[in-house]
Backbone as a chain_set.jsonl record, in Angstrom:
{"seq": "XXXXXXXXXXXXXXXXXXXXXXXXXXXXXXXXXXXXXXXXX", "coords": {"N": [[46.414, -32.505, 21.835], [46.465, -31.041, 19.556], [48.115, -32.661, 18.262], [46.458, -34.33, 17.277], [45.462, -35.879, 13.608], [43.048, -35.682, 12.63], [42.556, -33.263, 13.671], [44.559, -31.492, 13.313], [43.626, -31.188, 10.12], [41.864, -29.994, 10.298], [42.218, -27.226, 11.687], [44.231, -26.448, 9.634], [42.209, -25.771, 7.312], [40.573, -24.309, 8.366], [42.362, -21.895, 8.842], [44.659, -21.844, 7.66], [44.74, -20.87, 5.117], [44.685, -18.245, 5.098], [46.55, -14.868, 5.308], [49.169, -13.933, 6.143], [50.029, -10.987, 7.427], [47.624, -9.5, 8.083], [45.438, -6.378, 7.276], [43.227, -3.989, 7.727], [40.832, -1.631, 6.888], [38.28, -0.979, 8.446], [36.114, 0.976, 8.547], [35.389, 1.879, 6.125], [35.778, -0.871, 4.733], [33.941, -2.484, 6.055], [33.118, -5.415, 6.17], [35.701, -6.459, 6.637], [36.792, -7.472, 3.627], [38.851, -6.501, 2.005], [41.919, -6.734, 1.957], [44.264, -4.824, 2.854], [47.384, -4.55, 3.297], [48.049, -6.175, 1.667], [48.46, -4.723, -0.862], [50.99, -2.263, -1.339], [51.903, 0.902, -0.779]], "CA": [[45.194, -32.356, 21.073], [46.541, -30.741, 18.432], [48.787, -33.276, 17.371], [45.241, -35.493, 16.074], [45.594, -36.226, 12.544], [41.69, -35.233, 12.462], [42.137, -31.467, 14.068], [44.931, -30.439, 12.17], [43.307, -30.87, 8.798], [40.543, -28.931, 10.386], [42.844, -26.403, 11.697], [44.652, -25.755, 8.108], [41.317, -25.553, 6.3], [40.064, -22.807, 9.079], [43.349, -21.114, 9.26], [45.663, -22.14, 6.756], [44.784, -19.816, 3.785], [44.834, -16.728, 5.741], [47.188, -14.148, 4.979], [50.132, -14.061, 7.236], [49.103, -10.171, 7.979], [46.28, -8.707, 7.65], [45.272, -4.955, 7.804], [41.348, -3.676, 7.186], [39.894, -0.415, 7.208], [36.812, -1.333, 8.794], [35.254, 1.988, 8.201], [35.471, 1.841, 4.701], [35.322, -2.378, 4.493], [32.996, -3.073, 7.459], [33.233, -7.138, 6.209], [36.628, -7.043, 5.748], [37.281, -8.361, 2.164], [40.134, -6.046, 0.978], [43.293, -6.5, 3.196], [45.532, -3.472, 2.718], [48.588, -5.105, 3.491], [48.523, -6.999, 0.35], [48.393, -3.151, -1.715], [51.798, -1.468, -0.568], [51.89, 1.953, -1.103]], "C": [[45.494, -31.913, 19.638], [47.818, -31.272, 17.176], [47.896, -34.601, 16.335], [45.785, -34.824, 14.522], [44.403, -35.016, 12.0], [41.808, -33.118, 12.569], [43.248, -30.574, 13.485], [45.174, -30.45, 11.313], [42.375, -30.11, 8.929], [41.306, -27.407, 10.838], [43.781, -25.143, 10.477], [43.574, -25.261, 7.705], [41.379, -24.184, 6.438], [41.256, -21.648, 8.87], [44.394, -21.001, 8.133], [45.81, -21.079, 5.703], [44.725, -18.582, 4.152], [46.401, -16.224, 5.583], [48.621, -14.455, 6.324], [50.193, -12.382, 8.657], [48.529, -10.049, 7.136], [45.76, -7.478, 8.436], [43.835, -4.446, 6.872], [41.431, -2.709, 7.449], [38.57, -0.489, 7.278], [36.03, -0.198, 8.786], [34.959, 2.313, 7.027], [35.045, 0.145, 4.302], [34.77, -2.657, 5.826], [33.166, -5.089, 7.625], [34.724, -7.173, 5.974], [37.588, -8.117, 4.466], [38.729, -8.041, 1.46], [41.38, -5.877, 1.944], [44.196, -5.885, 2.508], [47.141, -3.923, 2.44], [49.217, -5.966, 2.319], [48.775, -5.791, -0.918], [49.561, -2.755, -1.063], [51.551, -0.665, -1.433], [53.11, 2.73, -1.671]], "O": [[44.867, -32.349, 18.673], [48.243, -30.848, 16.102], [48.22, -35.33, 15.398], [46.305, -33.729, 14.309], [44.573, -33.989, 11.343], [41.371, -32.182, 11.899], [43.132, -29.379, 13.21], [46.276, -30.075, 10.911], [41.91, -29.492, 7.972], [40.88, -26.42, 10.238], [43.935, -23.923, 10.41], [43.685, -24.038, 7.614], [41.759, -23.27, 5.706], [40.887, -20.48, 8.743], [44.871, -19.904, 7.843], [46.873, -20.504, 5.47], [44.719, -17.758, 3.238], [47.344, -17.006, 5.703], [48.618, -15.288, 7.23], [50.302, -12.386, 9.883], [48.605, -10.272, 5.928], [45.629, -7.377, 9.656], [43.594, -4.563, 5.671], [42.18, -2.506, 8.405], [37.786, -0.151, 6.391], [34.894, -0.517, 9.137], [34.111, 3.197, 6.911], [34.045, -0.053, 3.611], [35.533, -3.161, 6.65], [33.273, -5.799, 8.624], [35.084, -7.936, 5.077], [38.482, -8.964, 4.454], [39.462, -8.74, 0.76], [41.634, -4.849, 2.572], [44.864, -6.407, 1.616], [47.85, -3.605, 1.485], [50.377, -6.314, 2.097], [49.347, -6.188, -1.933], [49.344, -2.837, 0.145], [51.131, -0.93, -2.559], [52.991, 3.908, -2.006]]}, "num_chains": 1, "name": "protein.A"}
Protein backbone atom coordinates (compact mmCIF):
# COMPACT_ATOMS: atom_id res chain seq x y z
CA UNK A 1 0.00 0.00 0.00
CA UNK A 2 2.46 2.20 0.72
CA UNK A 3 4.49 1.66 -2.14
CA UNK A 4 1.34 3.67 -4.42
CA UNK A 5 2.82 6.49 -6.14
CA UNK A 6 -0.57 8.34 -4.98
CA UNK A 7 -0.12 7.63 -0.95
CA UNK A 8 3.30 8.47 -0.67
CA UNK A 9 2.96 12.00 -1.94
CA UNK A 10 0.16 12.13 0.53
CA UNK A 11 2.22 10.67 3.18
CA UNK A 12 5.28 13.30 2.68
CA UNK A 13 2.91 16.26 2.56
CA UNK A 14 1.21 14.94 6.05
CA UNK A 15 4.43 13.90 7.52
CA UNK A 16 7.29 14.96 5.69
CA UNK A 17 7.95 18.50 7.13
CA UNK A 18 7.79 17.48 10.64
CA UNK A 19 10.65 17.85 12.75
CA UNK A 20 12.55 14.71 13.29
CA UNK A 21 11.98 15.38 17.29
CA UNK A 22 9.75 17.13 18.77
CA UNK A 23 9.39 18.28 22.46
CA UNK A 24 6.22 20.68 23.75
CA UNK A 25 5.41 22.01 26.96
CA UNK A 26 1.86 21.59 26.72
CA UNK A 27 1.19 23.52 29.82
CA UNK A 28 2.64 26.51 28.68
CA UNK A 29 1.88 25.75 24.59
CA UNK A 30 -1.44 23.86 24.90
CA UNK A 31 -1.44 23.91 20.64
CA UNK A 32 1.85 23.01 20.40
CA UNK A 33 3.53 25.62 18.08
CA UNK A 34 6.96 26.10 19.79
CA UNK A 35 8.98 22.78 19.80
CA UNK A 36 11.71 23.05 22.43
CA UNK A 37 13.96 20.77 20.90
CA UNK A 38 14.73 23.14 18.20
CA UNK A 39 15.99 25.94 21.30
CA UNK A 40 18.98 23.98 23.04
CA UNK A 41 19.82 25.24 26.15
Amino acid sequence: MLTDSGVIKFYDLAFGKRPHIELYNISDDPHCMKNLAEYPV
